[in-house]
N, C-alpha and C positions, 0 to 999 in steps of 0.2 A: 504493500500500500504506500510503505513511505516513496519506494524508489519510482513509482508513479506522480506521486506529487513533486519530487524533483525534476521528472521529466517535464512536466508540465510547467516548474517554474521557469526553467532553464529557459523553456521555447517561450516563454513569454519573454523574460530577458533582453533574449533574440531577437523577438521581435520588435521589442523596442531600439534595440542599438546591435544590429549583427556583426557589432566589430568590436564586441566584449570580449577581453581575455580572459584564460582560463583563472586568472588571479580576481579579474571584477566579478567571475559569478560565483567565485569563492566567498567572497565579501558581500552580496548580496544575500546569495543564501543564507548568512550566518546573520546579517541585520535582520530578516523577514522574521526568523524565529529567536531570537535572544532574547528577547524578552517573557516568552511564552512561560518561563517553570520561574516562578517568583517564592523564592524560600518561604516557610509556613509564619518561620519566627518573625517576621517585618515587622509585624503590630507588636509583637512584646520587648521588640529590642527598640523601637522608637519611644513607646514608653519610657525607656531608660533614658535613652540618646537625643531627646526630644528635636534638639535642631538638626539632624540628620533627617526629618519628617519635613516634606516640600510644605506640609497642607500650613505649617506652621506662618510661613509666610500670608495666610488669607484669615489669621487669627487676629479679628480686628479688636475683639471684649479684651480677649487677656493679651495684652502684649508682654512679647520676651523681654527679659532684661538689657538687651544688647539693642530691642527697638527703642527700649525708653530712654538709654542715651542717647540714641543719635535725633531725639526729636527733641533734647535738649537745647537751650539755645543762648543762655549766659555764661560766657567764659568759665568762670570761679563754679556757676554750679557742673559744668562739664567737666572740667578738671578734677574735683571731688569725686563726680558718680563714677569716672574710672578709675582714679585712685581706688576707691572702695572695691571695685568690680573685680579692677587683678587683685587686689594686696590678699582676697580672701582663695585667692586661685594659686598664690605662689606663695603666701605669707603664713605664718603660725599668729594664732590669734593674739598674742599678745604683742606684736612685731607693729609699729604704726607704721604707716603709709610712709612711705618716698616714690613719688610718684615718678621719676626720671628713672628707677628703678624698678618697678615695673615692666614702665614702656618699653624697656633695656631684654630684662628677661621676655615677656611678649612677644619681642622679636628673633629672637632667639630661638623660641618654643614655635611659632611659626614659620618658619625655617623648618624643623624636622616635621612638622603638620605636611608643607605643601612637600617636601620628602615622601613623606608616606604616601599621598596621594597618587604622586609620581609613580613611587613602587609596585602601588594596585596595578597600575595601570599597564605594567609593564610588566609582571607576576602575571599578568592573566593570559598573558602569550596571543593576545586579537593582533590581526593585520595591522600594519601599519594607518592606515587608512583610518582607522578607526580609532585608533589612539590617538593621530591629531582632533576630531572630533572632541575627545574626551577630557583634556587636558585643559588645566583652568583657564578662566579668560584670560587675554594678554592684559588686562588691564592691573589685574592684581597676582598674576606667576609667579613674579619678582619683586613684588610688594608685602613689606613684613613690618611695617610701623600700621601701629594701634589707630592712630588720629588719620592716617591714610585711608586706611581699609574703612573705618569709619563715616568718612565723607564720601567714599566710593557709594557705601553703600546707602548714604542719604539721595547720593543723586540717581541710582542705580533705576532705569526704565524694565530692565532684565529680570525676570525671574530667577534666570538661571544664576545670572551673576551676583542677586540677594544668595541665593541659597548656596553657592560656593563659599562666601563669606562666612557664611555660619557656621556652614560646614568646616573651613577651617580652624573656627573659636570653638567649635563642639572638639574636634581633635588637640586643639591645646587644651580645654579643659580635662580628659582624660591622660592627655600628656603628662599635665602638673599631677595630677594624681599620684599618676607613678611613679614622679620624679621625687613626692613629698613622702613614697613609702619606702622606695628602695634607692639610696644616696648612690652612686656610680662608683666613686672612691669603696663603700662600704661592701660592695658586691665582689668589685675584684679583690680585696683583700679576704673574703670569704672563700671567693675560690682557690687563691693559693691557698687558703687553708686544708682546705678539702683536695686539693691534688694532693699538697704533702701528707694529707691523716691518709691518703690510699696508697699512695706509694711505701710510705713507710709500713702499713698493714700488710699488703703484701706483700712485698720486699722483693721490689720492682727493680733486677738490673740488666743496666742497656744488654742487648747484640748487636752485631751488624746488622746495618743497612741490609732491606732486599729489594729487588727491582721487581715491581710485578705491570703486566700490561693485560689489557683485557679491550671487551668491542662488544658489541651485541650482534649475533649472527639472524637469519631469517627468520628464526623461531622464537625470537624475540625474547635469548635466554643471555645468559651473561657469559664469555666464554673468558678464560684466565690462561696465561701464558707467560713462566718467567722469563724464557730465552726469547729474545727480540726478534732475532732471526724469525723462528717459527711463528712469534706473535703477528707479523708485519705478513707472511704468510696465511695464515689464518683468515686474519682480516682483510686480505684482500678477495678469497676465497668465498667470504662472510658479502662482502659487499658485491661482488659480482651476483651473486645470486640474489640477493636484495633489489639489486638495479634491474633485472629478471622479469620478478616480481610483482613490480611499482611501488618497494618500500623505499624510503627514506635511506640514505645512506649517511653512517655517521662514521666519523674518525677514532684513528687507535688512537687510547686511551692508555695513559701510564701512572700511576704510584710508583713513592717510596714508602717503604713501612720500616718502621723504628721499633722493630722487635723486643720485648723485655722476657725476662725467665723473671718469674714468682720463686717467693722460698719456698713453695708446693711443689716444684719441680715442672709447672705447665710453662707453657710459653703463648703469650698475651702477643699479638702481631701489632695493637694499634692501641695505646689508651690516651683520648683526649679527654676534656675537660673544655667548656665553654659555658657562656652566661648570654641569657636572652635578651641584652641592653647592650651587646658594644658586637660590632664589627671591624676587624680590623683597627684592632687599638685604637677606636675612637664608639663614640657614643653614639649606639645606634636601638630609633624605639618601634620601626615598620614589624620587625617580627610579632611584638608585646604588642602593641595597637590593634593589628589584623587578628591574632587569636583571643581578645578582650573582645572587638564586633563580631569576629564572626558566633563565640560564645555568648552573646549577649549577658558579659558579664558588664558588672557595675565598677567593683574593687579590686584594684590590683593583685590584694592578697589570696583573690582566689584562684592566680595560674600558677599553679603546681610544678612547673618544669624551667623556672627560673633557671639554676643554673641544670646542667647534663654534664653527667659522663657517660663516654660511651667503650668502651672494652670488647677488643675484634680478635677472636681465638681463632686457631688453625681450622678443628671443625666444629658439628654441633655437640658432638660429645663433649669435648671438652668446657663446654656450655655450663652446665649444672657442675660442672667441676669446680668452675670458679666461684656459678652461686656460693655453694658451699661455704668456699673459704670464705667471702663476702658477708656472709652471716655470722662468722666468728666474730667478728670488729663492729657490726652495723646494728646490731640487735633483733636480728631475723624478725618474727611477727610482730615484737614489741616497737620496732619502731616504721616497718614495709608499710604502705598503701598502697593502693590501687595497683596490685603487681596483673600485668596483663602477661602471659605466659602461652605462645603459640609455638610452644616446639611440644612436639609429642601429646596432646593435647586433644585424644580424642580424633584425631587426625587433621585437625580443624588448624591453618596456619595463617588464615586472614582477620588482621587486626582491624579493618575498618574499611568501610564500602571502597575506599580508592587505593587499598591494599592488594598485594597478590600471592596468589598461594605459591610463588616463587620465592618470595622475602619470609624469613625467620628473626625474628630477634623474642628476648626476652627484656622487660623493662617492667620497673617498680619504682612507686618513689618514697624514700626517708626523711625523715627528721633528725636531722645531724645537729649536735649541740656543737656552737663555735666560740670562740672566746671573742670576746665582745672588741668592734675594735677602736674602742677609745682605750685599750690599753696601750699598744704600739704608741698613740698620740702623747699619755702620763709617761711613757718610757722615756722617748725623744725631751719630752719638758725636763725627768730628773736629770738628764744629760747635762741640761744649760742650767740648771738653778742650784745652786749651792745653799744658799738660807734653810738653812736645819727646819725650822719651823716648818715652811712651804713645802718642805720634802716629807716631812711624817704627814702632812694632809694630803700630799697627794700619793705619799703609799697606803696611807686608808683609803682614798677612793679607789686606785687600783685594787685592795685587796676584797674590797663591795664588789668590783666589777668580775673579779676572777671567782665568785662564788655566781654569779648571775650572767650564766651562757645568754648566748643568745641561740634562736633555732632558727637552721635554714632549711626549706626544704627542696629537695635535690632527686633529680631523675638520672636511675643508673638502668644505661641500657646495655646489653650483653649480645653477641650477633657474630656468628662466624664468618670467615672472609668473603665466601659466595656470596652471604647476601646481603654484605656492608658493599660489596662493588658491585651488587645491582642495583644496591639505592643511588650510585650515583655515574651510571653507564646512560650514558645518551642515548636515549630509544629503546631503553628499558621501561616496562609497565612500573617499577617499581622506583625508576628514577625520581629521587627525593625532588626536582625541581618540576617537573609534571606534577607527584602528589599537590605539592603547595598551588599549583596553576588550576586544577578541581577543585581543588578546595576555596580558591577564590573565585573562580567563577559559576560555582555550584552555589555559593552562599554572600560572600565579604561582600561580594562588586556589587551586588545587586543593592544593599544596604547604603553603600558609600555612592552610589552612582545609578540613584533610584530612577525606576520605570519614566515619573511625573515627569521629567526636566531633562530626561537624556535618549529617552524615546525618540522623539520629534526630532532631537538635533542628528538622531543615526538615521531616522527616513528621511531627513535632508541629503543627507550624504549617501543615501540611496540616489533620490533624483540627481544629484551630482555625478554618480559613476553612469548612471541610465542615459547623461546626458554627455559626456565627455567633459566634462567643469571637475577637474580637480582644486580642491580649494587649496588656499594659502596655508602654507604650514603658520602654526603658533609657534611661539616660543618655548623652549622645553627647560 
């Protein structure tokens, strides 16, 4: 049935403009129905997210907080309703207004807002075509002062371009959220902690380097090879039959793996260690943002898999071997949650609808008690202060602090080598950068880049390919 209504779209296509490329009726077909499957949760995540909701703009009784500033109209009292507006978005209640500070941080925090935007946008893998479409107005892309966007959006004729604005105050509002629960300084000092309590637990020492190369062959399985020679063989072997076919042909792929032996006597192929706020040693909130909408969570403190470690063994047996040791140091049930377990398990190996029964891993998350880290801070001060006095107060506050952990909680995933490099073999069903591209545009996109206001502007950009008008790219 379906492959009948694409013939029929096609030839209408055609009919309109018989000199469409295989790439414009690619992008046509895919505007006609993308809107069609609208996630269930919309109504209960707007409730939360309220200016993410288009309708909010035609709410003429109760207006938003960010409408009744801007229909403010004497200096001193504009001044004020934003002082107040950020200080309680970036500020501890007892911290008064500096309003130059604020607008400082605001800008700042919009900046990784129109970020994140950016990343949906380019996470959901649409045509090119379609993500100029989609990408904010040019009038505020590169616009991040508070009083800017403010006046844009007093004079604003645009629906679309009100509801971009909000949308990116609604995203700094969840931004500071997170920023006021989990400090950036305080995470990474949490995570070396947690590399060294695991390395030292298991009594992690290096081996050599190994070289491993791998590709995805016709059967869209992940195929491993450490001698280059045969790998480069393989894959080309892989791709010819691919090209065959009419699959996608994708490039050999290489690792290095930084081997450890355990004082178990097992050998660990890969143990990393990362945290869900920085990229590339710098500060990054797209991951945390996108998993808080698409969970139509409210508080930060309820994403569970802040920081991860992940632990890549030879095979699956060795799997439960490491459990094991892992429980000696961690406190097996007393301190696990939500352990998700698809090895051997009934035969059942799919963790979640955009899972495949190719990929194994085990993963569980703990409650790790970490020492708190305004000790490192009382350390660094006893270094420079000598005054007797000053130094017994602050080794009694040290010695408060060293009896009152702090908890983080931490996701340990465990996963043998096959199917740590098919979460990340290009044109694998299980490649980790696909999962994330289903998952936004099965649920995030639809949220962040609702039906109301983004509809109309992709059946514009329909009649624009129907008609040979490619529009002007925006600014990115």
């Amino acid at each position: 049935m379906q492959s009948i209504n694409f013939k029929t779209k096609i030839d209408a296509y055609l009919n309109a403009n018989n000199n469409l490329t295989h790439t414009d009726i690619g992008v046509l077909l895919l505007i006609d129905d993308f809107y069609k499957d609208i996630p269930e949760d919309i109504k209960a995540f707007r409730k939360i997210h309220s200016y993410f909701d288009p309708k909010i703009l035609e709410n003429s009784k109760e207006l938003i907080t960010f409408e009744r500033i801007a229909r403010i109209k004497k200096e001193n009292e504009l001044k004020d309703a934003i002082c107040s507006y950020l200080s309680i978005k970036f500020n501890q209640i007892t911290q008064s207004c500096n309003y130059h500070k604020c607008l400082e941080t605001f800008s700042m925090m919009s900046r990784y807002s129109a970020n994140f935007i950016k990343d949906m946008i380019n996470v959901s893998g649409l045509p090119d075509e379609m993500k100029e479409v989609l990408y904010e107005n040019k009038l505020i892309i590169n616009e991040h002062e508070f009083i800017a966007l403010l006046n844009i959006y007093k004079k604003a004729k645009s629906r679309r371009l009100k509801f971009e604005i909000l949308r990116r105050i609604s995203v700094v509002d969840v931004l500071s959220r997170i920023r006021k629960q989990y400090l950036y300084d305080d995470i990474n000092s949490a995570m070396n902690s947690i590399k060294n309590f695991f390395i030292s637990n298991l009594g992690l020492e290096e081996k050599n380097e190994e070289n491993v190369f791998f590709w995805v062959d016709d059967k869209e399985h992940t195929q491993i090879q450490k001698d280059k020679t045969k790998a480069m063989l393989g894959h080309k072997e892989s791709s010819q039959v691919r090209k065959s076919i009419g699959l996608t042909e994708y490039p050999l792929q290489h690792i290095t793996l930084e081997p450890f032996k355990t004082k178990y006597g097992n050998k660990i192929l890969k143990f990393e260690i990362r945290n869900k706020i920085e990229r590339d040693n710098e500060p990054y909130y797209s991951s945390f943002l996108e998993k808080m909408i698409r969970k139509n969570l409210e508080f930060p403190n309820q994403i569970h898999d802040l920081i991860g470690v992940r632990i890549v063994t030879t095979t699956q047996d060795e799997v439960s071997k490491i459990i094991s040791h892992l429980e000696k140091f961690l406190g097996g049930t007393s301190s696990r949650k939500k352990e998700k377990n698809n090895l051997h398990l009934f035969g059942k190996h799919v963790l979640s609808e955009y899972s495949s029964k190719e990929y194994f891993v085990w993963k569980a998350i703990y409650d790790i008690s970490l020492p708190s880290p305004r000790i490192d801070e009382l350390n660094r001060l006893l270094e420079l202060i000598s005054d007797e006095s000053i130094r017994r107060e602050i080794e009694n506050r040290k010695e408060f602090l060293i009896t009152q952990p702090s908890v983080m909680v931490v996701e340990v995933q465990i996963q043998d080598l096959k199917s740590y490099l098919a979460g990340i073999t290009r044109g694998s069903p299980t490649d980790h950068a696909r999962l994330k591209m289903n998952q936004v545009r099965a649920n995030t996109f639809f949220k962040v880049f609702p039906k109301e206001i983004y509809r109309k502007e992709l059946m514009k950009l329909k009649n624009t390919i129907l008609h040979n008008s490619i529009p002007t790219k925006q600014p990115q």
